[in-house]
Structure formats: C-alpha cells, structure tokens
C-alpha positions in Angstrom: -76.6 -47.5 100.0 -74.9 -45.0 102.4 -75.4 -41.0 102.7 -71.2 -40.3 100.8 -72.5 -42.7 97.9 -75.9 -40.9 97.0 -74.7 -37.4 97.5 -72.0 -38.7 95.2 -74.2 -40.0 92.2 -76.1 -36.9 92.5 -73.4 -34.8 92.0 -72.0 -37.0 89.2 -74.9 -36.8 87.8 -75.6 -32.8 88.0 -72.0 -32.3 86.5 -73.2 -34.5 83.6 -75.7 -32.4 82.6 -74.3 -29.4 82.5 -71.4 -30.7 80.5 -73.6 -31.4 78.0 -76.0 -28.0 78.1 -72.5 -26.5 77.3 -71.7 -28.5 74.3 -75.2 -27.6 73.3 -74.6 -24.0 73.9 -71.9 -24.6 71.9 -72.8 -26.2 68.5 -75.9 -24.0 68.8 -74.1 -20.4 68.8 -71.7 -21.8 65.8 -74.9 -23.0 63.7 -76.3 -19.1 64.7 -72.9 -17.6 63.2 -72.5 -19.7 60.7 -76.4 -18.6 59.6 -76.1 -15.4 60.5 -73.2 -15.1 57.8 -74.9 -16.5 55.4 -77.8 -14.0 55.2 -77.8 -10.2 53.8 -77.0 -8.5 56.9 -76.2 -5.0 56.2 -72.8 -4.1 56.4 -71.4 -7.7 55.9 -72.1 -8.1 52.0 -68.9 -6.4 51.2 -67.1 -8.2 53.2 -67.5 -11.6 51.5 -68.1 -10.8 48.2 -64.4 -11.1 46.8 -63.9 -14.6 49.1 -63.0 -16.6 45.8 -59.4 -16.4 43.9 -59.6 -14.7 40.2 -56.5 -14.0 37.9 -54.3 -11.7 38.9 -52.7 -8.8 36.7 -50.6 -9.2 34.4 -48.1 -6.7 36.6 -47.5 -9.4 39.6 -46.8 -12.4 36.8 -45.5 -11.3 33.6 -46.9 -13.8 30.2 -44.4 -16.2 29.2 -42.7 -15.7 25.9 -42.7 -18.2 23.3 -39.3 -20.1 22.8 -36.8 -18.3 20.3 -36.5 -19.4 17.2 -33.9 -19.0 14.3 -35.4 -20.0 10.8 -32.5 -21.0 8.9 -30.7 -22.7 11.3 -30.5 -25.8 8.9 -26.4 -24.5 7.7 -23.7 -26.7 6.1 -22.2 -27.6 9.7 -19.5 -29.8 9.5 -21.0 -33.1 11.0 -24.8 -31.8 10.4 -26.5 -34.4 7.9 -30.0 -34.0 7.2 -31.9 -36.9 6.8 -32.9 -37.5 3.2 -29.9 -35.5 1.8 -26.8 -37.4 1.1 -25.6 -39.8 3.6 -28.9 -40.5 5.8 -31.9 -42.4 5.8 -34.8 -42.4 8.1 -34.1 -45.2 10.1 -37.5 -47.6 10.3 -39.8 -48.2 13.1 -39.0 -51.8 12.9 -40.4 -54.2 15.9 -38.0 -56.4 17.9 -36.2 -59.5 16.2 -36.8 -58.0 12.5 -33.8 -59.0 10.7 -31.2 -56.5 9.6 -31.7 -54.7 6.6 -28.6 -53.4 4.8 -26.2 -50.6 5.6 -27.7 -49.7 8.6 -24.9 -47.5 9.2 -26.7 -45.2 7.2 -30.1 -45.0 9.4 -30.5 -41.8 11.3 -32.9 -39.6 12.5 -35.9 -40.1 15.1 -38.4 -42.8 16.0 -41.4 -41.9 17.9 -40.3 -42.6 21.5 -37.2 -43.1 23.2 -38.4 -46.5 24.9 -37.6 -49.3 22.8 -39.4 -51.7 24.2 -43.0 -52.6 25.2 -43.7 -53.3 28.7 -46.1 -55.7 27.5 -45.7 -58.0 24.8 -48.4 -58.1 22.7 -47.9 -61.9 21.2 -47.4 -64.5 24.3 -43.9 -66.2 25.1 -44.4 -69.6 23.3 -45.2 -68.0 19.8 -42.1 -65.5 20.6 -39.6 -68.5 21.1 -41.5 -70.3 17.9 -41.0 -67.4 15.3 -37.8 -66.3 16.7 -36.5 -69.5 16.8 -37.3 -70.7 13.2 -35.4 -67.2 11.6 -32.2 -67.7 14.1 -30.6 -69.6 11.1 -31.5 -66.7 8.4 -30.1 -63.9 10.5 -27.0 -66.5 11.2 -26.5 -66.8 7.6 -27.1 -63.3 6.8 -24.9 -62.2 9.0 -22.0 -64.6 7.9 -22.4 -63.6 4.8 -21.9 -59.6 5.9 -18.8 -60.9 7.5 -17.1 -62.7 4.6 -17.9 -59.8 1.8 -16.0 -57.8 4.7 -13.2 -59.8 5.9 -11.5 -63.3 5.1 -12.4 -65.2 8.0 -9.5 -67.6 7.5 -7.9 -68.5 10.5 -4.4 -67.0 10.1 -1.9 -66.5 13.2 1.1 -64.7 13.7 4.0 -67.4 14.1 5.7 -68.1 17.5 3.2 -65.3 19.7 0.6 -66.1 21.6 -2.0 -64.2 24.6 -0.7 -64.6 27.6 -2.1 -67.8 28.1 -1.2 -69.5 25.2 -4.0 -68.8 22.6 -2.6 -67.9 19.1 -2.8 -64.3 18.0 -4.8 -63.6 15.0 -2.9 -62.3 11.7 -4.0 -59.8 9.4 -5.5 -57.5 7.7 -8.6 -59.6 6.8 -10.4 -56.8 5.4 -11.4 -57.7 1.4 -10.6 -54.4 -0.3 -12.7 -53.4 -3.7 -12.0 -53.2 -7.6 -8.1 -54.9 -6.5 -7.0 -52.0 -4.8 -3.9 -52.3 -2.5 -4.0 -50.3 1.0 -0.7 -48.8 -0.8 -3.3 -46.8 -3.6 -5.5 -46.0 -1.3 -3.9 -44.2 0.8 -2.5 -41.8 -2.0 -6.7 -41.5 -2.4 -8.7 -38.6 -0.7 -11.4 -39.2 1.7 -14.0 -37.5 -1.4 -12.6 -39.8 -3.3 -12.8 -43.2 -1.2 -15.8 -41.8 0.1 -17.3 -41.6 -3.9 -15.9 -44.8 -5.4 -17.6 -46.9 -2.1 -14.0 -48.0 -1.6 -13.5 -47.7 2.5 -13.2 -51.7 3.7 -13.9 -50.5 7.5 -17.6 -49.7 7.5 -19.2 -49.6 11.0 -20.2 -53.5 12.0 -23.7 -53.9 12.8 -25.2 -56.4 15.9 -26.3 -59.4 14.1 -29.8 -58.4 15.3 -29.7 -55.1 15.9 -33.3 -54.4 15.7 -33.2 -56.5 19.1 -30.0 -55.7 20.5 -28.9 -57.0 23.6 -25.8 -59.2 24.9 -24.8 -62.3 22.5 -22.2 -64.3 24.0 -19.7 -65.9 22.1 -20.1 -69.6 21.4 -16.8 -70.8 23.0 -18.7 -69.4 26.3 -22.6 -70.7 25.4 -20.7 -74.1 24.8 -19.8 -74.3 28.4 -22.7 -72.0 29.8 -26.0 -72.9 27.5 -28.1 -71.0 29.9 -26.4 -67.8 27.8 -27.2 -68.6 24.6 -30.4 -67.0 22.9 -32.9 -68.3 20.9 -33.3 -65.0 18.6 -29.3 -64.6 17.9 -25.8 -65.9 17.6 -22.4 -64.1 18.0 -21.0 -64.2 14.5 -17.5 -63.2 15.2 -15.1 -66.3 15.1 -13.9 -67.8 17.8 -9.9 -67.4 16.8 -10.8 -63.8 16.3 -11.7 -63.6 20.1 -9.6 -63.3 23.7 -8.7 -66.2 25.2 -11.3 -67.4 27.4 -11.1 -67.8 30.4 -8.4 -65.4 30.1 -5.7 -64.8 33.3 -6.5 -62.6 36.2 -3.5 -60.2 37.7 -3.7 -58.2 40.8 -1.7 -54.5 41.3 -1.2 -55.6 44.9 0.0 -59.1 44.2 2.2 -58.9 41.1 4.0 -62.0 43.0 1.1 -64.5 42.3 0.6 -64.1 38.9 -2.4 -65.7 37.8 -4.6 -66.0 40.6 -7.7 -67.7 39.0 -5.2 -70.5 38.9 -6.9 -71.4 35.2 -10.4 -70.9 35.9 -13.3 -68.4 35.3 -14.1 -66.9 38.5 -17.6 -67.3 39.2 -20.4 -67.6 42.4 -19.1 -71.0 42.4 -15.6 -70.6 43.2 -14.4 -67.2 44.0 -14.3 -68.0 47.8 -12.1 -70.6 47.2 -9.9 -69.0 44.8 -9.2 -65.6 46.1 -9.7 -66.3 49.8 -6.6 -64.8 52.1 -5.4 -62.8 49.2 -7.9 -59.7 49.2 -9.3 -57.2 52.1 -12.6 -58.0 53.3 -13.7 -55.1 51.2 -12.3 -56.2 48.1 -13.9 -59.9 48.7 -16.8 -59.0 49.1 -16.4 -56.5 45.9 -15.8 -60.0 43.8 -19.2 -61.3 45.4 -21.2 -58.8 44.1 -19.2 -58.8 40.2 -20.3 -62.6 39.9 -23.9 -61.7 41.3 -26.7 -62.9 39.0 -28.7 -59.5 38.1 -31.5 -59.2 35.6 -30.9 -57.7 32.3 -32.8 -56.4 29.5 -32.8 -60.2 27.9 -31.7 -62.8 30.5 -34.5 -62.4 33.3 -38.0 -64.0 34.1 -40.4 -62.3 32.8 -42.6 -63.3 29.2 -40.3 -60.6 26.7 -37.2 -63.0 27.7 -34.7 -64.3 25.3 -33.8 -67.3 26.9 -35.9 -70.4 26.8 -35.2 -70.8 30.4 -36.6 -68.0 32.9 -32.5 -67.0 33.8 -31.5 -65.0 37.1 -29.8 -62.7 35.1 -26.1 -61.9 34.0 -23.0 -61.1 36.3 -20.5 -58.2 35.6 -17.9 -61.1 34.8 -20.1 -63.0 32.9 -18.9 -60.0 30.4 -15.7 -59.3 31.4 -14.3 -63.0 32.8 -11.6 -63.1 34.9 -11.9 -58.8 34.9 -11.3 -59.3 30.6 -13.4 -60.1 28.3 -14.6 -62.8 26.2 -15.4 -60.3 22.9 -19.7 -60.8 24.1 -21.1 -57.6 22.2 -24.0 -55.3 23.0 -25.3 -51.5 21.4 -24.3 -48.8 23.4 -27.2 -47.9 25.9 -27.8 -43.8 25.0 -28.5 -43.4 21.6 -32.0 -43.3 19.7 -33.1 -44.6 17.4 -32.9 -48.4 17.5 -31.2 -48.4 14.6 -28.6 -45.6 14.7 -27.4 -47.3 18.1 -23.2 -48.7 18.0 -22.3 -51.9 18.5 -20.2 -52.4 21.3 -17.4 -54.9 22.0 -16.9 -55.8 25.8 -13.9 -53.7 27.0 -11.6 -55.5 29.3 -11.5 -53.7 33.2 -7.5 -54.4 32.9 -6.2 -51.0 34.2 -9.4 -49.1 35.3 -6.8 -47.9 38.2 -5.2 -45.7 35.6 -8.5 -44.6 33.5 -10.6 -41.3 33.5 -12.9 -42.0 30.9 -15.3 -45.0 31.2 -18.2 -45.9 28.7 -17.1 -46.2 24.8 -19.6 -43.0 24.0 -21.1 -42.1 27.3 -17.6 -40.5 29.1 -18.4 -41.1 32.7 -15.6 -40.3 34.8 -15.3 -42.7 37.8 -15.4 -46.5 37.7 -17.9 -46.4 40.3 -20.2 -44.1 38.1 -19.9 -46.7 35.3 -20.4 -49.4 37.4 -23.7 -47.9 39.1 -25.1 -47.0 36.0 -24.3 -49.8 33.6 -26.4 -52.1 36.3 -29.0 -49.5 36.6 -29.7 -48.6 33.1 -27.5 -49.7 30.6 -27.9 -53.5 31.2 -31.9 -52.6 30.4 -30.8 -50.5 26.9 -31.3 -47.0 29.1 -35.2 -47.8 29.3 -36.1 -47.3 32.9 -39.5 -48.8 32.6 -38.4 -52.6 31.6 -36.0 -52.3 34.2 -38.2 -51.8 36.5 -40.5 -54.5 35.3 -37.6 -57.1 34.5 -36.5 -56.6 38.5 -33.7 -54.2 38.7 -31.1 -54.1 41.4 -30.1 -50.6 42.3 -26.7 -50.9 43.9 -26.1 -48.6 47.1 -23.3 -46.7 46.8 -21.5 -49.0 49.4 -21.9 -51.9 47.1 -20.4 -50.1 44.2 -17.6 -48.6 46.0 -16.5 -52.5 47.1 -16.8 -53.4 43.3 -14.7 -50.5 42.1 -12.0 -51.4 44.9 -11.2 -54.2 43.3 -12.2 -53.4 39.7 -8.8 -50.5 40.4 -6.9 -54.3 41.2 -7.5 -55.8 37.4 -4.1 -55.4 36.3 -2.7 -55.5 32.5 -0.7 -58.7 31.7 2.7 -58.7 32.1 5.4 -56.9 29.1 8.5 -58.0 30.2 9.9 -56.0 27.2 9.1 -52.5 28.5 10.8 -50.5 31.3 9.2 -48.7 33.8 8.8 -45.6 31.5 6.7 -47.8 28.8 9.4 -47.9 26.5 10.7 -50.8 25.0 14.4 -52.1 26.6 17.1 -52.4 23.8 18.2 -55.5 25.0 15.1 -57.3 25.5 13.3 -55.8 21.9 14.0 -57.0 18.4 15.2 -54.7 15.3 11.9 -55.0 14.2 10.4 -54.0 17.7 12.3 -51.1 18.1 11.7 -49.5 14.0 8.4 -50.1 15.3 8.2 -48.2 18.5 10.3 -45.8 16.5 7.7 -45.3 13.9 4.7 -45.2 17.6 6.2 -42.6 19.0 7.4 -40.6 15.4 6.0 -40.7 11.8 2.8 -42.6 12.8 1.7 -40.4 15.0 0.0 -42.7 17.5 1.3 -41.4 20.4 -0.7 -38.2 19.9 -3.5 -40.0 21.6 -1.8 -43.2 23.0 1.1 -42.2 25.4 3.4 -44.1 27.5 3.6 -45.8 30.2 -0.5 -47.3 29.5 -0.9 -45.6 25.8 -3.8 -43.5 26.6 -4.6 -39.9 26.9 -7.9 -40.5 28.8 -9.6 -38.7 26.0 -12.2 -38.4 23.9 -11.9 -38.4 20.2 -13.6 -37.9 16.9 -12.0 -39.4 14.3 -14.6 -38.1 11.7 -14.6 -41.7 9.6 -17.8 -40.3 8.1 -15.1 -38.8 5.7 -14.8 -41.9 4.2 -17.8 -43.2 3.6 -21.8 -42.9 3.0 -22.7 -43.3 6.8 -23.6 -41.4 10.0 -21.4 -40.1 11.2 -19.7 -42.0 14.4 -18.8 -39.2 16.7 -16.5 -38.9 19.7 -15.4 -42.1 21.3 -12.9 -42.9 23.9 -8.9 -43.3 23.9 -8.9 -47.1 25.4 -5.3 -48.1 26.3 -2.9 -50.2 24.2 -1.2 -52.2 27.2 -1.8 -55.7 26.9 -3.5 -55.0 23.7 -2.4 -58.6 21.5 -5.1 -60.4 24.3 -8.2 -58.0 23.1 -9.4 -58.7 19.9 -11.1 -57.7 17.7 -10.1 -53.6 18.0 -12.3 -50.6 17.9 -15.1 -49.8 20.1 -17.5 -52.1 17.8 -14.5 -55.0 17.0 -14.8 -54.3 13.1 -10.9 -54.5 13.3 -10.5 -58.0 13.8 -6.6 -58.0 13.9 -3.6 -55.7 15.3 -2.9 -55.2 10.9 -6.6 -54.1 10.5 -6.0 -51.5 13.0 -2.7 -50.3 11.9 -4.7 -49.9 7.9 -7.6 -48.3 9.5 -5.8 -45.6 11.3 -3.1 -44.6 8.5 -6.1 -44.6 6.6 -8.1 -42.4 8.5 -5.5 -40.1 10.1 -3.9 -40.0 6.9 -0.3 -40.8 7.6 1.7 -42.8 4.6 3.2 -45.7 5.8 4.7 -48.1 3.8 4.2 -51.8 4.0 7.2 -52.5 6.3 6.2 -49.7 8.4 3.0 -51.3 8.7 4.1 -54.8 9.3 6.8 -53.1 12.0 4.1 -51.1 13.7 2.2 -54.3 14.1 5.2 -56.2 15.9 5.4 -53.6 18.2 2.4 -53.1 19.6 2.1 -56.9 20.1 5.2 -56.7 22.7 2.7 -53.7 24.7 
C-alpha cells in the first residue's frame, strides 16, 4: 500500500470519529435539558405549570342559547292538517312490496328515517322473487279493481282523430260519479259539500305498489322488452289509455324531415344509424349517453333487485321513447314518508327548449339540473346510500350539457291548425274548434295558467284539490304545456285523468267555472287540434 493511501485511511478514519463524538455530544446535552426540565429547579416551576389547555371564560365564547320556541304554534293555517284530526292518518311503517292498503291519499305525517330502503336485505334474493312473485296477481287484481270503481275502462275513442302516428285518441270522461250524480249538479255543489258527501270522482291515484315504488313499464313495452318487466308489479293503466309507443321524434332544427326515427324506438342499437349526418357531434353524442344503460333503484345487479335478471340498468329513453313517453310511472323522488309520496306519470321532453320549470314537484330550473339530478338521485328514490351501492353514474357536467343540447331539439308534433301566434286559423278550424278556443282563452279561464303560443306559464301552482276531498293535501305542482297534448295521456302529474273530457271535468270542477255540457264537449275538441 503506498504513503497517499494510508495517510488517507487515517484521516478517513479520524474524521469518523469525531463525527460521531458530536452526535454524541448531541443527543447527550438534549437528554441533560430534557432532565433538567423535568426536575424542581427553582425558578422554572412557574413556568410550566399552566402548560395544559382548560376552559376558557365565558367572556371570549359566549353559551349558546337554546333554539326559540313558540308554544302554540299548532294554528288553523290554511293547508296545516294535523295528523289524527280530520283528513290525515299516520301513514304506516310498512316494509317494501306490502300491498296497498286503502286511501292512501290520506297517509301523512313521519316515518322514522328518510332512507327508504335497507342497504342490506335481510331475507336473500331467491325467497324475495318467491314471495313477491306469488302476490304479483293480488296486487294486479287489487289494483284493477281500484281502477274500475274509479273509471270505466271501456275502450272508447273519439271518431276520425288520431296521435300523430295513427293511434286512436281515447274518449271520455271515464270517471264513475256517486249516488247518480251528473257533473252538471255537481258543479252547482260546494267544495264542503263534495268534500262531506265523499262525492269528488278525481281522488289522487296511487302506484299499484306503492309501498315499493319504483318504475313499472307499461305492458305494450315489457311485451317487446321483458328484461323491463318486474316480478313484484304490473302497470295497471290500459294500454288504449296510453301514448303511442314508439311514438315520432321531431327536431327544432330539422322541421324538414319529420319523423326522424323513421318508425322506430331509438335505442343503443340503432341511434348511429338513424340520426347519423343529421346532428352536431355534440348533439350525437348527447343521444349516446340518453340510451345509456344506468342503474336504478330496481333494475341493477345487486341482491334487493326487481328483476329476475341482474339488468344494466334503465336509459333516459327507456322512459321517455323517442324524447316522449310511453305513460311508465314512478313516485316523485323528495317526499317522506313512503306513503305520502305522488305518483308520477312520465312527462314527455317535447318542448324542454321553451320550459323553466322541470320536475312535477321539485321546480328545478334548467334541463341540465333535471337531468343531472334525476340520474344522480331521483332514479335511486333520493336515497343516496343505495345509489351508491346499486353503482351510480354521476354525470360530469360535460356529459349533461350534450344531453340537454339535444333534449332543447325534442320538438312538439306538428298543429297545422295554429298560426304562429298559437291561435287557431279560421280557415283551417271547425265551428266547434273555434267556440272552443273561444271558451280557452275566455269563460274557462285556462289561459290564466296555459298561454299561447306553448300554453304554459312556466309556473307553479296549487290548485288546493284538498278542498274536495278527505286527503293530503297535494301542493304546488307545475304548469306542463298543452301543445301536442291529444299524444300524452292520461293528464295530470299522476295520469288519474285518463282522457282530454276527464281533464276538462276536473278543472271546471276544481277552479270552479260553470260550463255547460257543450262547452265541455267544445273545450275538448279544441284542445285536441293543440
């Protein structure tokens, strides 16, 4: 080894050592404070003695008050209807796929939680589908039989008009009145009066199961799609009393196509082919994600299904086809309890471009607000924890701004009787027509709410029905448009109108105007040619 490499392992090696005597030197004079600290050295105990946090005075953080409190705030409020005093029973704590019990109109207020359902079943899958399956027939029948004390279910049409497509229009009014009454003696009734004597033929319409809830699709669609159908629940409406399905699709910016699902109901499967060099790259891919397969509350995969099948979920047109609807029906998402929840018909997305208001109950004001949220919550009955165990899709605000591009596209049907003001053309319109646009826009009063060219105010409205019956009562809902309004049965936010001369009763019963039966029967004609 040479002289340069010893010298240099010594000094390596010297610098070695006293790197470490320093570390020693170190640690060893933090142990010595850290001890000396520690012991009662004079002049140090005060120093340490207040070291730990204690409440402060009530100076620096003032007590919190209890909440106030008004003792007799139970008053005579207009809509205020204690439970248990008159019209209101406390709606029951009843478990998934009980059967209705009667007037559930009635049920009100409060169940012990908000979220309906339990994350975990407590009885498996198979013996689910076994007892759910056996009663589907019972709550079928029942139902039926709910219906036909109600309405006549005949099928009756109104002679030489059809939907746009060709289905026959339902004729009414099917609602069975009481005791023989005319709609004529009724109306010269009061609300007390109707209310007292249980006469009012338009009570609220239940879900068939409503202690389950949920979509139910119609049976002209299950026929076709059986992957739809449930085995807890049937629709009950009859077909004749529902929108043509699949109905037509128009377009705002193509009004020289007409129909451009050429016949069919646009789904995954086809709407490449079918709307392919007719919409922006935007708006395409818009329709991809409306016919996208997303879990909901009872189509999914997971054990508290109601589908025998595990299912990828439902689509926004699986609801409304072709941007309409096939009548499916749901309860509205935001309401507790189970049972004091609305049945809601499937509104048609014909003229979101011109709406405000979206949501029968919920009056969100954007399309894509509705949209987001309807996926996010609503399709899981506004219980966040199911949807995040049933595999929601939360939609990025890009994806629901491409929807709502072409949602604004649905357009209405075509009225080749009205002008460009919404008014009916003289030389186009019957007599009949035009006594009954006359009697829209005059004595009847509709236009109040329903104003041309769409017939909608974009409102909200309580119509106070309560008045006519032992119920809860229904509160504000929104103004929907009357355009296109013969292809959109049944009427009212929860169908229990089932014909255009259901509707016309209803609201001269409820608003109070007196029309006579021509006036009726004129009224009807007219809003047939919207």
């Amino acid at each position: 080894m040479s002289t340069n490499s010893t010298t240099f392992i010594t000094m390596t090696s010297r610098m070695r050592r006293v790197f470490i005597t320093g570390i020693l030197l170190i640690a060893g004079s933090g142990f010595g404070m850290a001890f000396a600290a520690d012991q009662e050295i004079p002049g140090n105990k005060d120093k340490f003695k207040n070291w730990k946090a204690e409440p402060g005075p009530e100076l620096l953080v003032p007590p919190i008050g209890p909440p106030a409190v008004v003792k007799d705030w139970q008053r005579a409020y207009p809509q205020y209807q204690p439970v248990g005093k008159g019209d209101i029973e406390e709606a029951p704590d009843a478990k998934p796929g009980t059967p209705n019990p009667r007037a559930i109109h009635t049920f009100g207020g409060r169940t012990p939680s908000s979220f309906v359902f339990d994350l975990s079943p407590k009885d498996p899958l198979e013996k689910v589908i076994e007892g759910e399956s056996e009663q589907r027939s019972k709550i079928k029948t029942q139902q039926r039989q709910l219906l036909e004390e109600r309405y006549d279910l005949s099928p009756q049409f109104v002679e030489g008009v059809t939907m746009t497509r060709g289905k026959p229009v339902p004729k009414g009014p099917t609602a069975r009145l009481q005791q023989g009454l005319t709609f004529d003696q009724m109306a010269q009734m009061s609300p007390e009066d109707i209310k007292a004597k249980d006469l009012f033929p338009y009570l609220p319409l239940p879900h068939p199961l409503h202690s389950t809830g949920g979509m139910v699709f119609p049976s002209m669609m299950t026929d076709i799609h059986p992957e739809r159908e449930r085995f807890d629940v049937l629709h009950d409406v009859p077909d004749h009393f529902l929108p043509e399905f699949p109905p037509p699709l128009f377009l705002t910016s193509r009004p020289d196509l007409g129909d451009v699902s050429q016949g069919q109901e646009i789904t995954n499967e086809n709407f490449y082919a079918l709307l392919d060099g007719i919409l922006s790259p935007v708006q395409f891919d818009g329709v991809r994600l409306l016919v996208e397969k997303i879990p909901q509350q009872q189509f999914n995969a997971t054990d508290d299904r109601k589908t025998l099948s595990p299912s990828r979920g439902v689509s926004c047109f699986d609801c409304h086809v072709n941007g309409h609807t096939n009548g499916a029906i749901h309860l509205n998402p935001d309401t507790r309890p189970q049972f004091s929840r609305f049945r809601i018909e499937t509104p048609t997305l014909r003229g979101v471009n011109i709406q405000n208001v979206f949501g029968s109950k919920r009056a969100l004001t954007s399309v894509e607000d509705f949209t987001e949220f309807e996926n996010r919550s609503a399709y899981f009955d506004h219980d966040l924890a199911t949807a995040e165990k049933k595999g929601r899709r939360d939609l990025t605000r890009t994806e629901v701004m491409k929807m709502a591009q072409f949602q604004k596209l649905v357009d209405f049907p075509p009225a080749p009787k009205l002008d460009l003001f919404g008014r009916l053309d003289p030389q186009k319109a019957s007599e009949e027509e035009l006594r009954g646009e006359a009697l829209f826009f005059g004595k009847a009063k509709c236009v109040a709410c329903h104003t041309a060219p769409y017939f909608t105010d974009n409102l909200m409205h309580d119509l106070r029905v309560e008045r006519f019956y032992h119920g809860r009562a229904e509160g504000s809902i929104k103004t929907f448009p009357l355009r296109g309004i013969k292809d959109s049965p049944p009427y009212l936010h929860d169908g229990r109108l089932l014909t255009l001369e259901d509707t016309v009763e209803f609201f001269a019963l409820v608003t109070g105007v007196q029309l006579t039966q021509e006036e009726k029967a004129a009224l009807s004609t007219y809003l047939r040619t919207l």
